[in-house]
N, CA, C and O atoms as a printed pandas DataFrame, in Angstrom:
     atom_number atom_name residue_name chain_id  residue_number  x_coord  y_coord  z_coord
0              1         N          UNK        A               1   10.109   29.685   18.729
1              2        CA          UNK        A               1   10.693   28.393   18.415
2              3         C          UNK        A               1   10.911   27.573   19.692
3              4         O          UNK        A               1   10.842   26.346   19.623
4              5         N          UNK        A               2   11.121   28.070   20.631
5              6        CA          UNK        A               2   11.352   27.419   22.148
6              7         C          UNK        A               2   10.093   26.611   22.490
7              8         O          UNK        A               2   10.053   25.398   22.695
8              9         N          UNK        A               3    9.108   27.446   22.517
9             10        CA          UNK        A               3    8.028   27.384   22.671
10            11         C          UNK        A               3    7.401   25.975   22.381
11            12         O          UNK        A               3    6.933   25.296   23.295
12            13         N          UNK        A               4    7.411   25.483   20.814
13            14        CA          UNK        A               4    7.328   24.788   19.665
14            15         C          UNK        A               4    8.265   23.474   20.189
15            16         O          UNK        A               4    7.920   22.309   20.388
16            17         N          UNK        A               5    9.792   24.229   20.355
17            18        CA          UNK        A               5   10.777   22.291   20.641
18            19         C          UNK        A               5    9.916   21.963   22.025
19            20         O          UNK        A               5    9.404   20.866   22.248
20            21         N          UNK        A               6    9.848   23.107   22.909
21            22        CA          UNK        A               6    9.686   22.591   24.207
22            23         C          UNK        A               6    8.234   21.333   24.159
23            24         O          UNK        A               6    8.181   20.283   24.798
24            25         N          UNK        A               7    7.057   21.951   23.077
25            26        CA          UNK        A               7    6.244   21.296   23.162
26            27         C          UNK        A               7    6.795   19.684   22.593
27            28         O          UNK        A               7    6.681   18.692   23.313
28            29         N          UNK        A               8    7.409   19.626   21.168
29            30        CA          UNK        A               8    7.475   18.434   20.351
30            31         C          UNK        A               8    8.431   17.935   21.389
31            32         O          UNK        A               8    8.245   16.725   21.258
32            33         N          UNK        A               9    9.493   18.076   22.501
33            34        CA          UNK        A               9   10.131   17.482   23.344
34            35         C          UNK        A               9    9.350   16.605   24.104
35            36         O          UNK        A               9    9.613   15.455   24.455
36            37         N          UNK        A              10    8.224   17.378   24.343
37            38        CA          UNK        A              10    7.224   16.628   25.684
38            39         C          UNK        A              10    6.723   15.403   24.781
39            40         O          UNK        A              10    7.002   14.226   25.010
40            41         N          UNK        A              11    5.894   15.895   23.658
41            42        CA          UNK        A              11    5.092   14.621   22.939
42            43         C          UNK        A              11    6.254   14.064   22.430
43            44         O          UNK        A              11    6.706   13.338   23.316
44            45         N          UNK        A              12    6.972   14.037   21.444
45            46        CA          UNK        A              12    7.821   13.536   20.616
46            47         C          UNK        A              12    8.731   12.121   21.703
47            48         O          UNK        A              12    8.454   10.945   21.939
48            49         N          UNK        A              13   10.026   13.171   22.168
49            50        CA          UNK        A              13   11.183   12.753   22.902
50            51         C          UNK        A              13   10.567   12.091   24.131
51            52         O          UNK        A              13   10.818   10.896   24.294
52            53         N          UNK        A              14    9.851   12.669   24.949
53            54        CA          UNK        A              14    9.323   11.921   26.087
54            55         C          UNK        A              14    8.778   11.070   25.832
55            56         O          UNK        A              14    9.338   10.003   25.582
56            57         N          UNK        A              15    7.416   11.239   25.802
57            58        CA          UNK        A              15    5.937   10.729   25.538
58            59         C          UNK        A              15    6.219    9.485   24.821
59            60         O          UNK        A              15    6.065    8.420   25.420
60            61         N          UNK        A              16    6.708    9.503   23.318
61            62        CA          UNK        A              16    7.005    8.591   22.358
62            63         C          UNK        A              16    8.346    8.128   22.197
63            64         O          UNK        A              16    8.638    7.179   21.470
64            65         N          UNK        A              17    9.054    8.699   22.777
65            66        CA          UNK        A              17   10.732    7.792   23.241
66            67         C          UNK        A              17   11.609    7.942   21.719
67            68         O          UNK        A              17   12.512    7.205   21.323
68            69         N          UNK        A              18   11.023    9.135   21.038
69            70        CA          UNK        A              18   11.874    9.334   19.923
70            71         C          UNK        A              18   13.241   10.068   20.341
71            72         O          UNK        A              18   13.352   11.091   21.017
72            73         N          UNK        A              19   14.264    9.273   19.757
73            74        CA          UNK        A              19   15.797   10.300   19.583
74            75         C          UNK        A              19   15.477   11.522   19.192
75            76         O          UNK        A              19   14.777   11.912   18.257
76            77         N          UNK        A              20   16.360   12.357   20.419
77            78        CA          UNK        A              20   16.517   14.038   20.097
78            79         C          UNK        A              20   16.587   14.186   18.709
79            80         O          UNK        A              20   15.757   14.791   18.031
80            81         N          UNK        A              21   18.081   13.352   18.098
81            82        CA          UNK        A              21   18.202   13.540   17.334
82            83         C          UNK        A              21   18.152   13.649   15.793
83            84         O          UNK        A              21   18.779   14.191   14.883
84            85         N          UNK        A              22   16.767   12.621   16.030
85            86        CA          UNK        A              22   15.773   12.565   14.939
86            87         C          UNK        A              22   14.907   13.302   15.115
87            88         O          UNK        A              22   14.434   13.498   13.996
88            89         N          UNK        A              23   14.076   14.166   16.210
89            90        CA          UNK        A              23   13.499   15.016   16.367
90            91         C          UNK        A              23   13.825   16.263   15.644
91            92         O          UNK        A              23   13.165   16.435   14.620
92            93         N          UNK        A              24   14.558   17.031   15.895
93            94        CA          UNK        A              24   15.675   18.197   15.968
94            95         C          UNK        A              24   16.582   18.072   14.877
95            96         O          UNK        A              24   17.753   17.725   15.028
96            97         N          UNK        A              25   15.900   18.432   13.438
97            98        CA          UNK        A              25   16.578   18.146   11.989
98            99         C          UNK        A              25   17.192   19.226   11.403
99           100         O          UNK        A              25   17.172   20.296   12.010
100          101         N          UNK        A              26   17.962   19.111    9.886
101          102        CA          UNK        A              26   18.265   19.753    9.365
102          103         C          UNK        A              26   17.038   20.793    9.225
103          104         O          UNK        A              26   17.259   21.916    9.676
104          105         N          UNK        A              27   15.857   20.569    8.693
105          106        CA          UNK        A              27   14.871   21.360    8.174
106          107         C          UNK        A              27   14.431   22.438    9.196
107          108         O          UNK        A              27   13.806   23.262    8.528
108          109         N          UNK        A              28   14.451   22.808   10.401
109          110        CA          UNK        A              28   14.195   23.539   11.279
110          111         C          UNK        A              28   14.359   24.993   10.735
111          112         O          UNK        A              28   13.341   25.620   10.442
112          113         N          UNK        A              29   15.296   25.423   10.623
113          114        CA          UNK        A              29   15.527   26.762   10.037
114          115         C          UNK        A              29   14.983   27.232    8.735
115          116         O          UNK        A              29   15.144   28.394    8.361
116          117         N          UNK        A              30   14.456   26.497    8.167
117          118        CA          UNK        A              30   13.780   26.559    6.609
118          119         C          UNK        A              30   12.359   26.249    6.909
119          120         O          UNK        A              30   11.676   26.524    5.923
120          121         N          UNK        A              31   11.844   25.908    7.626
121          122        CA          UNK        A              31   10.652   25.445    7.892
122          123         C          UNK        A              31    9.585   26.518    8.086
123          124         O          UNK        A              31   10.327   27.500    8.111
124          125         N          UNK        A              32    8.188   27.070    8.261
125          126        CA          UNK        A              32    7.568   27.614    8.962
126          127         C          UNK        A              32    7.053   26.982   10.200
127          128         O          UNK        A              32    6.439   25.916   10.150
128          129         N          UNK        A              33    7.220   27.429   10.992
129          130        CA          UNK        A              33    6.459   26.881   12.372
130          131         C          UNK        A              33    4.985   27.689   12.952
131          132         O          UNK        A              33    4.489   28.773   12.646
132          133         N          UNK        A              34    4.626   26.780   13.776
133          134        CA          UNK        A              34    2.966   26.901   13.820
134          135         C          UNK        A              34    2.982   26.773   15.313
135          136         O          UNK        A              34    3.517   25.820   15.880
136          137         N          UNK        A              35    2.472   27.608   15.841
137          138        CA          UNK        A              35    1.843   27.380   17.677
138          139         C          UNK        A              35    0.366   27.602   17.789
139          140         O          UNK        A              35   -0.401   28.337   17.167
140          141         N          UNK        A              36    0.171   26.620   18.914
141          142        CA          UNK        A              36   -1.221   26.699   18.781
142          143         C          UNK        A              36   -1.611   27.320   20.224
143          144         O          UNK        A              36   -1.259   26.476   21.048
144          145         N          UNK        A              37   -2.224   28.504   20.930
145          146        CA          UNK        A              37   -2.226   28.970   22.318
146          147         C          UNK        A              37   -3.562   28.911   22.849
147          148         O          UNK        A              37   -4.566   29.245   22.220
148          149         N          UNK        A              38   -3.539   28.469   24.045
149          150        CA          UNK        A              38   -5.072   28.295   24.450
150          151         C          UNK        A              38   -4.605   29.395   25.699
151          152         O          UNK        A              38   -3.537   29.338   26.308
152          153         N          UNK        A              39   -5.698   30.407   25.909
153          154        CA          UNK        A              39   -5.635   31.750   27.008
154          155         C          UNK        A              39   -4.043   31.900   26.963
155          156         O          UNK        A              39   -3.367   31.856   27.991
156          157         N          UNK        A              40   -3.527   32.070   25.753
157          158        CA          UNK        A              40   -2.040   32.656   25.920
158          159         C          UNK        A              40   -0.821   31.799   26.312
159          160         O          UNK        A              40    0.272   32.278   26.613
160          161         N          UNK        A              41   -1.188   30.156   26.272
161          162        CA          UNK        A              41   -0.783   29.678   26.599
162          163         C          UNK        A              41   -0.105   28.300   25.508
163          164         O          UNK        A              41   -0.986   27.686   24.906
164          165         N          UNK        A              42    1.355   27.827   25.254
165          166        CA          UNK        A              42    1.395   27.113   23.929
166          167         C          UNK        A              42    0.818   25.544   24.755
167          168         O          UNK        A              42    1.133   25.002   25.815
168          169         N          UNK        A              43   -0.279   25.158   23.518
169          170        CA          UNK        A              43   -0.703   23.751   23.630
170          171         C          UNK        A              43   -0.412   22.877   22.292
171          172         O          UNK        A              43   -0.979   21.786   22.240
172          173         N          UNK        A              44    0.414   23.255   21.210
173          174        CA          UNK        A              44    0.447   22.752   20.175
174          175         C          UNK        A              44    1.324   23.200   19.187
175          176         O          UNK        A              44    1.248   24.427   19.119
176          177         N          UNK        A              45    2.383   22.585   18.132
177          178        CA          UNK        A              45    2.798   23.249   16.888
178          179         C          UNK        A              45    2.723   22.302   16.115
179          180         O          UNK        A              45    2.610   21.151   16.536
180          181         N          UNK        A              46    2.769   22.584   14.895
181          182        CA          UNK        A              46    3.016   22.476   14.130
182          183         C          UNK        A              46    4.193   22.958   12.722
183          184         O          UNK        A              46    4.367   24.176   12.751
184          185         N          UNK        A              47    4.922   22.318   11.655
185          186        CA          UNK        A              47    5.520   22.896   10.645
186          187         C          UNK        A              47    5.108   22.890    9.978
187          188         O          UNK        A              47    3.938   22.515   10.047
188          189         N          UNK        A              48    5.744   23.358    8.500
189          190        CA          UNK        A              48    5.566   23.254    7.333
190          191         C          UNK        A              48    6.661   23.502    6.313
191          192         O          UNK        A              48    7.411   24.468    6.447
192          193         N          UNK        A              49    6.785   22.568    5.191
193          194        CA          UNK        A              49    8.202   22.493    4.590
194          195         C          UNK        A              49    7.807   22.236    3.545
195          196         O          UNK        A              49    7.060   21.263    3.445
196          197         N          UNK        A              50    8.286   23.301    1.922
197          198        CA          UNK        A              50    8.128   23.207    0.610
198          199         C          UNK        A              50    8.581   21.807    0.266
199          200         O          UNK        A              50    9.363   21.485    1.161
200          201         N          UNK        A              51    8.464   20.839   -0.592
201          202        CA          UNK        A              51    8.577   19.791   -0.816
202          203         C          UNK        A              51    9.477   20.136   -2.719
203          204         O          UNK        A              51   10.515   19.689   -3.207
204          205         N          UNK        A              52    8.099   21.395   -3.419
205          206        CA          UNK        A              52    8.110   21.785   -4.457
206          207         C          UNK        A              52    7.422   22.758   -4.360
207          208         O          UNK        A              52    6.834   23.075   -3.327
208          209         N          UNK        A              53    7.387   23.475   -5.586
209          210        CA          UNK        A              53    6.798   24.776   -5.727
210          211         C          UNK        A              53    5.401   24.965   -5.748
211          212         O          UNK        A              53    4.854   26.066   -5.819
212          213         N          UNK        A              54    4.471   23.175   -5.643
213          214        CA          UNK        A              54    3.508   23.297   -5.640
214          215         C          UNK        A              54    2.838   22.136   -4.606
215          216         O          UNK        A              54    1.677   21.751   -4.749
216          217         N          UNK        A              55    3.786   21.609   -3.489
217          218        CA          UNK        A              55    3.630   20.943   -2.560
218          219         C          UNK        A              55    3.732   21.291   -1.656
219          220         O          UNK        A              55    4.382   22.321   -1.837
220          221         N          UNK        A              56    3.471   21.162   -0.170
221          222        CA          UNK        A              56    4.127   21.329    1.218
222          223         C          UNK        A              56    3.457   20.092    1.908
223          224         O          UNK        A              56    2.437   19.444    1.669
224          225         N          UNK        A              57    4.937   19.989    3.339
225          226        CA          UNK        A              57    5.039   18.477    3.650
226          227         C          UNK        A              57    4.327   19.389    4.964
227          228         O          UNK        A              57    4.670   20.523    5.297
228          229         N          UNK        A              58    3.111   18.449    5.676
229          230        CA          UNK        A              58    3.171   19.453    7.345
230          231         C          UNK        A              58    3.851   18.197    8.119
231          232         O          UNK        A              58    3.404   17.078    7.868
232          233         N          UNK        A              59    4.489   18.281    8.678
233          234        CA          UNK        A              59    5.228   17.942    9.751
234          235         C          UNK        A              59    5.434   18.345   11.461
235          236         O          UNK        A              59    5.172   19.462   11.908
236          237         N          UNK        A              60    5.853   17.415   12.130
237          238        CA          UNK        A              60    5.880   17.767   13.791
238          239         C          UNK        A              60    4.331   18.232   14.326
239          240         O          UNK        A              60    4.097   19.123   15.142
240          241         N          UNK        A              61    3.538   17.539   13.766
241          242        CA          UNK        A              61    2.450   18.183   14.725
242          243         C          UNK        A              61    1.811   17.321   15.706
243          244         O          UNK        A              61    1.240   16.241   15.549
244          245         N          UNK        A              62    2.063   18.152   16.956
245          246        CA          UNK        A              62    2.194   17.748   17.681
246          247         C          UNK        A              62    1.277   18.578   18.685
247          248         O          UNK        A              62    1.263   19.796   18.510
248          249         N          UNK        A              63    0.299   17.898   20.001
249          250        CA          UNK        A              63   -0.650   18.501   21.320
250          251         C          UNK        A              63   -0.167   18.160   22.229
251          252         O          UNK        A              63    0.454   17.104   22.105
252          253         N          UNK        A              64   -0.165   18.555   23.062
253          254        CA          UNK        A              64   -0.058   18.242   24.627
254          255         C          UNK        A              64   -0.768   17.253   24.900
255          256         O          UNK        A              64   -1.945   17.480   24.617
256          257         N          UNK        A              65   -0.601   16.263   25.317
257          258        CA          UNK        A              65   -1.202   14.992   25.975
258          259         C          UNK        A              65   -2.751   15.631   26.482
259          260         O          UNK        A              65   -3.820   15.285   25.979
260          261         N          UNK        A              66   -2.627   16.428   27.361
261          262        CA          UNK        A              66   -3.824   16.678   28.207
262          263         C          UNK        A              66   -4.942   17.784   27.531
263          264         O          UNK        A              66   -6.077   17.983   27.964
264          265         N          UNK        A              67   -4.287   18.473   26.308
265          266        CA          UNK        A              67   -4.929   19.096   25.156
266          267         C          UNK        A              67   -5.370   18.320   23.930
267          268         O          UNK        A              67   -5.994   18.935   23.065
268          269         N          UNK        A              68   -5.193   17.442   23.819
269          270        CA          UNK        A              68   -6.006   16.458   22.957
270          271         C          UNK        A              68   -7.199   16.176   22.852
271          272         O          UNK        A              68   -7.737   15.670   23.837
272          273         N          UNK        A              69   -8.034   16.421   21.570
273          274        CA          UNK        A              69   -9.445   16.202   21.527
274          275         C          UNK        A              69   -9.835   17.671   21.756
275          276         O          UNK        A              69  -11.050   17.685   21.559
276          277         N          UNK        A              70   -9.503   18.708   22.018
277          278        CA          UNK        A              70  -10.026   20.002   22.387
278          279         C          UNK        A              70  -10.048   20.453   21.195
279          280         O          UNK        A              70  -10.713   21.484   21.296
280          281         N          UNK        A              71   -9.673   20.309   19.885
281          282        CA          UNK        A              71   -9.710   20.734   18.749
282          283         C          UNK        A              71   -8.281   21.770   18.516
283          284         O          UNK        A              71   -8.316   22.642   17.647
284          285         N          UNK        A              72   -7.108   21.577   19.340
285          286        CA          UNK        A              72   -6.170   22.427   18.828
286          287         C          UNK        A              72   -5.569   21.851   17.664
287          288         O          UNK        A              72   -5.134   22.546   16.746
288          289         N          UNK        A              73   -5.535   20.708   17.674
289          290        CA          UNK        A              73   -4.767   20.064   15.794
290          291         C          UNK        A              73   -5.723   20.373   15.353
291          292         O          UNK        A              73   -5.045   21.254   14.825
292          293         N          UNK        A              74   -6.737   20.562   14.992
293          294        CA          UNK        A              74   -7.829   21.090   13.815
294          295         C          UNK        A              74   -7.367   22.288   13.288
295          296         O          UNK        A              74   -7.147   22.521   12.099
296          297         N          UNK        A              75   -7.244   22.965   14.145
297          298        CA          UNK        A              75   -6.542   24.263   14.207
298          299         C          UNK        A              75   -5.441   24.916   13.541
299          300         O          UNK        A              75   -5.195   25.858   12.788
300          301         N          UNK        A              76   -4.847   23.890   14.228
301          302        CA          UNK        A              76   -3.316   23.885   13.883
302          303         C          UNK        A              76   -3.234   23.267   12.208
303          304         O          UNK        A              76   -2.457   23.872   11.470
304          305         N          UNK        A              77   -3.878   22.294   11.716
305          306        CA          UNK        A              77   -3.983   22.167    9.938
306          307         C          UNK        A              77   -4.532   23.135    9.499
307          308         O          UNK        A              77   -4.247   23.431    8.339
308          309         N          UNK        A              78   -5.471   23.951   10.203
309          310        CA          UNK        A              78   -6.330   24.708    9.423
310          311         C          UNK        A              78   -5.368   25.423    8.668
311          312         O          UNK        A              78   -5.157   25.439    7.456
312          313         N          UNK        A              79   -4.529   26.328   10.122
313          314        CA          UNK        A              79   -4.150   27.165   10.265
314          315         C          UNK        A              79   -2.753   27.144    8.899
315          316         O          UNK        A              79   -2.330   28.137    8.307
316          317         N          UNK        A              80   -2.389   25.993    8.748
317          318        CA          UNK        A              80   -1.729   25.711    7.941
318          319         C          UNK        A              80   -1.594   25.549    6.776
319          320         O          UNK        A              80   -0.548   25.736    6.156
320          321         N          UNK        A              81   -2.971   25.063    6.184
321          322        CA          UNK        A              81   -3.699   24.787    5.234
322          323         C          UNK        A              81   -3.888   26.011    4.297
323          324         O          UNK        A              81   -3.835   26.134    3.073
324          325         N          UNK        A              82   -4.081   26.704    5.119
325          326        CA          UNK        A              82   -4.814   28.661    4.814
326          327         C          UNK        A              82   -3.159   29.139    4.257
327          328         O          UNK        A              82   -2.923   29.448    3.089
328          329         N          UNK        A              83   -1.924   29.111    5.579
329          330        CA          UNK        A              83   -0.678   29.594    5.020
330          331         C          UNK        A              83   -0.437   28.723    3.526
331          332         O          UNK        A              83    0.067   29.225    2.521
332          333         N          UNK        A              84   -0.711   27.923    3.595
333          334        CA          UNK        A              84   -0.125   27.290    2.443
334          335         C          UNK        A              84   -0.969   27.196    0.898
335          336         O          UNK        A              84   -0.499   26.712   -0.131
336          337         N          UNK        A              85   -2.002   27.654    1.026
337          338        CA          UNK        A              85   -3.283   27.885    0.021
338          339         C          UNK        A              85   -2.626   29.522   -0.253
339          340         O          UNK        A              85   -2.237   29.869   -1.368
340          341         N          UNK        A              86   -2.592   30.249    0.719
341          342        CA          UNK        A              86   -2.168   31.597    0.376
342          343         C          UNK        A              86   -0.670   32.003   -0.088
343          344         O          UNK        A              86   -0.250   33.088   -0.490
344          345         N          UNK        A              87   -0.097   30.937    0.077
345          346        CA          UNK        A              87    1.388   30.980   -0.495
346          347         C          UNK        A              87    0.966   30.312   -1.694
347          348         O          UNK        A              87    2.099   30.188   -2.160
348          349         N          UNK        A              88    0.277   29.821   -2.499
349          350        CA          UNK        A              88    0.597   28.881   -3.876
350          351         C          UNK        A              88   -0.058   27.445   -3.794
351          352         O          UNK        A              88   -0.827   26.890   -4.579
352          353         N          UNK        A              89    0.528   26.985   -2.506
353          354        CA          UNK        A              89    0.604   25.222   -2.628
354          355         C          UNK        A              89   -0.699   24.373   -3.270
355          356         O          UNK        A              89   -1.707   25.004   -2.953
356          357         N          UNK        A              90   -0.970   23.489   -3.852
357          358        CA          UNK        A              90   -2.053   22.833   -4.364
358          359         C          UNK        A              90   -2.187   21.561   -3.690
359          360         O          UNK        A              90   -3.217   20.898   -3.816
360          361         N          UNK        A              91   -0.860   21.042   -2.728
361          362        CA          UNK        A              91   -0.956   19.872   -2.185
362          363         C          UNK        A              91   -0.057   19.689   -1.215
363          364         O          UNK        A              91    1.169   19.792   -1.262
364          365         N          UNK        A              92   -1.180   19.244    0.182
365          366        CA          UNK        A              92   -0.307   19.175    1.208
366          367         C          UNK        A              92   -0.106   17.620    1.290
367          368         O          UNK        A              92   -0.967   16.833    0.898
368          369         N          UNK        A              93    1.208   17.202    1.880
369          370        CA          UNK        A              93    1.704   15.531    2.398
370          371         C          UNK        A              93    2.034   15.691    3.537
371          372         O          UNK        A              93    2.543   16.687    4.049
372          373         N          UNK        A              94    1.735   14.625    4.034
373          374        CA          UNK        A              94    2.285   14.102    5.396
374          375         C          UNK        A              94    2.744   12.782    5.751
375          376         O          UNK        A              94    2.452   12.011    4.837
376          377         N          UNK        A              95    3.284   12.254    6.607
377          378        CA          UNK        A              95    3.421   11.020    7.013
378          379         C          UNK        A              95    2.791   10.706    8.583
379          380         O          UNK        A              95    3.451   10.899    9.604
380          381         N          UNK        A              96    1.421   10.199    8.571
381          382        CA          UNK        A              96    0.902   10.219    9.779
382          383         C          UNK        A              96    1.080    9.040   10.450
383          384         O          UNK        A              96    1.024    7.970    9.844
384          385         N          UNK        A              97    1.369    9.127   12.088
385          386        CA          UNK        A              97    1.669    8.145   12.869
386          387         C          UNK        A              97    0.285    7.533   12.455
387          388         O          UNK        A              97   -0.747    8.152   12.199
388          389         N          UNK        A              98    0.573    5.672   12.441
389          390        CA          UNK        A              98   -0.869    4.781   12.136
390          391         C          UNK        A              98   -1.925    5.506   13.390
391          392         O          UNK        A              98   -2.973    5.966   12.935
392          393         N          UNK        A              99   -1.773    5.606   14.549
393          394        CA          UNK        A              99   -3.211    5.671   15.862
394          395         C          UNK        A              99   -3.836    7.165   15.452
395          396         O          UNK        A              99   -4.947    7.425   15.916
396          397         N          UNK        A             100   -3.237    8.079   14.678
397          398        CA          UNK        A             100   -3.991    9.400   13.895
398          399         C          UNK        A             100   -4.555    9.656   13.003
399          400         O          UNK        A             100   -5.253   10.634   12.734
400          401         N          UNK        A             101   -4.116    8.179   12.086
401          402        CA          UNK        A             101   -5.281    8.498   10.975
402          403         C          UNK        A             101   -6.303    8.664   10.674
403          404         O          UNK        A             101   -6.503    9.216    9.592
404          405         N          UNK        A             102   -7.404    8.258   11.501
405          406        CA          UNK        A             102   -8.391    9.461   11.427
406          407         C          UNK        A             102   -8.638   10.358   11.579
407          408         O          UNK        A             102   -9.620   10.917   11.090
408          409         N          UNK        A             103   -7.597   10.971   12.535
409          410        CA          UNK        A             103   -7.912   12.336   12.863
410          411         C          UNK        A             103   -7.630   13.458   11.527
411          412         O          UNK        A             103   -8.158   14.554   11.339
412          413         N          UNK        A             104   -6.518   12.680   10.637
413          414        CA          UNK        A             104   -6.279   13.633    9.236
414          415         C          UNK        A             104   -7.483   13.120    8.234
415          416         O          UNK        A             104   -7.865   13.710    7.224
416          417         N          UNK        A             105   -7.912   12.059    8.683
417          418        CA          UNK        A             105   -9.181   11.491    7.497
418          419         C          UNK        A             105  -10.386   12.316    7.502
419          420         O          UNK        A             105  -11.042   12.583    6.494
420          421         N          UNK        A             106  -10.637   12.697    8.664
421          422        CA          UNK        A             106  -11.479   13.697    8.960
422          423         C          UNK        A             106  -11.239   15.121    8.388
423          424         O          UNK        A             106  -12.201   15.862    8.183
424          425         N          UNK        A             107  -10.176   15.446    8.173
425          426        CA          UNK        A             107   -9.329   16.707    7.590
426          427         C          UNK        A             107   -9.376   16.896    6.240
427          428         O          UNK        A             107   -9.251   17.982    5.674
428          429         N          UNK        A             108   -9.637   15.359    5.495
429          430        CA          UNK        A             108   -9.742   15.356    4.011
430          431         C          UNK        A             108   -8.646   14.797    3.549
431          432         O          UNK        A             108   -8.553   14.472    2.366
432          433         N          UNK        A             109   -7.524   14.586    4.564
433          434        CA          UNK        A             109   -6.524   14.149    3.997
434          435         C          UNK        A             109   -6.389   12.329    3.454
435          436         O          UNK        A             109   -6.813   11.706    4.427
436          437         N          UNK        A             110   -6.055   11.477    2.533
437          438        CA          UNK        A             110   -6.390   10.627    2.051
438          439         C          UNK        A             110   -4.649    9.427    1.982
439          440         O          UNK        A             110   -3.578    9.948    1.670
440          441         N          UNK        A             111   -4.718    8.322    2.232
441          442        CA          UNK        A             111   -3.603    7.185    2.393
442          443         C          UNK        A             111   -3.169    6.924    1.069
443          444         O          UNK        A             111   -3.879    6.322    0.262
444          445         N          UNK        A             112   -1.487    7.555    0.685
445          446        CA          UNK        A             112   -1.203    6.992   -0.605
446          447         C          UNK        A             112   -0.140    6.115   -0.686
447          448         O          UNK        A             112    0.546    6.102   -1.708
448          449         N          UNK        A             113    0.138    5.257    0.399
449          450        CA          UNK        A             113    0.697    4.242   -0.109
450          451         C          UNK        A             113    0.961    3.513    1.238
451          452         O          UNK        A             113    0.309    3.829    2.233
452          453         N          UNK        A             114    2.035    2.414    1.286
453          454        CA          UNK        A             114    2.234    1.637    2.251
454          455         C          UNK        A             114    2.513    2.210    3.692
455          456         O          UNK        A             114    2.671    3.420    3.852
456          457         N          UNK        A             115    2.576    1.228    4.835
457          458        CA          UNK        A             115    2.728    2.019    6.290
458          459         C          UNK        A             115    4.540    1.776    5.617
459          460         O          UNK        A             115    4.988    1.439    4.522
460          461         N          UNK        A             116    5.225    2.195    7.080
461          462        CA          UNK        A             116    6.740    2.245    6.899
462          463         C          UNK        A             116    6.942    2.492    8.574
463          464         O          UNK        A             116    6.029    3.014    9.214
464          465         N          UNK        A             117    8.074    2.120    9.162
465          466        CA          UNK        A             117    7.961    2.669   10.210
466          467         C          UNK        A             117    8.998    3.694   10.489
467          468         O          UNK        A             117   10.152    3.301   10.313
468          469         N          UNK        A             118    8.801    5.267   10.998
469          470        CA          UNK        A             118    9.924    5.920   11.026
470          471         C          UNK        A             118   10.054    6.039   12.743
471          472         O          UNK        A             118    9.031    6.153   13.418
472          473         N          UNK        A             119   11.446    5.999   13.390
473          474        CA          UNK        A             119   11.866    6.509   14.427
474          475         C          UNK        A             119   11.189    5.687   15.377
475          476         O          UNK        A             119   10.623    6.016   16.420
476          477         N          UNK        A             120   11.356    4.405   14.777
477          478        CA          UNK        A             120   10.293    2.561   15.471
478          479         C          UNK        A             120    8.512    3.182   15.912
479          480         O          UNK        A             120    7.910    2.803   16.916
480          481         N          UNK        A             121    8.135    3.860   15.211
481          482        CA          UNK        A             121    6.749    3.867   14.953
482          483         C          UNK        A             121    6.176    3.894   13.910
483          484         O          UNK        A             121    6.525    4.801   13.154
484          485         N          UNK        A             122    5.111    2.973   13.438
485          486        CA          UNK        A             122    4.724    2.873   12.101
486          487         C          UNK        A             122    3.894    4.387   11.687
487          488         O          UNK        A             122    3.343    4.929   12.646
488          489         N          UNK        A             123    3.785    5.021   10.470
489          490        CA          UNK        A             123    3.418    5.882    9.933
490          491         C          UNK        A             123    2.470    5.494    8.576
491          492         O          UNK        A             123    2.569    4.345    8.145
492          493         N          UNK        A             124    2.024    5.957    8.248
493          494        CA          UNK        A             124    1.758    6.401    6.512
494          495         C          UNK        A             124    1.562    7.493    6.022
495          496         O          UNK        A             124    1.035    8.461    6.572
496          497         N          UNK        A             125    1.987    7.412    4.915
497          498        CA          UNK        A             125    2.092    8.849    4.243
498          499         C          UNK        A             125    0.448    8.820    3.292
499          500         O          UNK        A             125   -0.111    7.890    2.711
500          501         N          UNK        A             126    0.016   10.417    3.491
501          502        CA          UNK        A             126   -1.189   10.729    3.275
502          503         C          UNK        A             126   -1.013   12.255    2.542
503          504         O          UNK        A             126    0.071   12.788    2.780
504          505         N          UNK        A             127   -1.850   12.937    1.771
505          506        CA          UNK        A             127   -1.749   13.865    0.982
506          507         C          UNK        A             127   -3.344   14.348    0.876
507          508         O          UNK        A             127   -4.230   13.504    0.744
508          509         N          UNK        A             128   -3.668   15.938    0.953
509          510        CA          UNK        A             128   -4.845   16.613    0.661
510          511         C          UNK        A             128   -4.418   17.389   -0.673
511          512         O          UNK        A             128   -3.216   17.490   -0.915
512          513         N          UNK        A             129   -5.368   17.942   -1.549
513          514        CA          UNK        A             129   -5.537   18.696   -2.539
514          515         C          UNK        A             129   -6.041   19.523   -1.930
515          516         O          UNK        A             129   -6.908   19.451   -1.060
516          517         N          UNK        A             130   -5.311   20.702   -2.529
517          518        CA          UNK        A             130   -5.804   22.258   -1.763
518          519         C          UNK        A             130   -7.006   22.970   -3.277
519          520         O          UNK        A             130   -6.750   22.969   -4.481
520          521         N          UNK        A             131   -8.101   23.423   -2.659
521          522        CA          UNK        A             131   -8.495   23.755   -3.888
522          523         C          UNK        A             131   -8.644   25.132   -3.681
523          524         O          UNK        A             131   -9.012   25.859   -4.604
């Protein structure tokens, strides 16, 4: 878990000038968390949080600035995708910052409704069908 804040601290809190304390939520302890390691090393996490018994939200995912484009978020959904196909889920959501949406469009994941902005960056929320 250190591992994981230390990363979403760097991108999140630094990088993007989000409050700790919107970072660093109730959901943490209920969540599954996701690391992504390149030669043993953390470059990435990700969460994941039941929504319903047949949803999960992925959340906090987040690369290292200088690990970007190397394919560790590919990874890191895959990797998620698989936990959550093998637990039940039929449908993952997210709320993706607007400058990433392709990178989940590419993923399969699809725009279901308006932008919004959370934590003064605009987002939209997007959803895949797990088959």
């Amino acid at each position: 878990m250190n591992e994981a804040f230390a990363i979403r601290r760097n991108v999140f809190i630094e990088e993007q000038q989000v409050p700790e304390d919107l970072e660093i939520d109730e959901w943490e302890d209920i969540a599954t968390h996701f690391l992504a390691l390149e030669e043993g090393k953390p470059v990435g996490t990700c969460r994941l949080r039941w929504v319903n018994p047949q949803t999960v939200k992925a959340e906090r995912v987040a690369v290292l600035g200088e690990k970007r484009k190397t394919g560790a978020g590919k990874k890191l959904m895959e990797a998620l995708e698989l936990y959550a196909r093998d637990k039940g889920a039929k449908t993952i959501v997210l709320n993706a910052q607007i400058q990433v949406v392709p990178f989940y469009e590419k993923l399969g994941y699809r725009g279901t409704g308006a932008s919004f902005f959370e934590a003064g960056i605009k987002h939209i929320p997007m959803k895949k069908e797990l088959n």
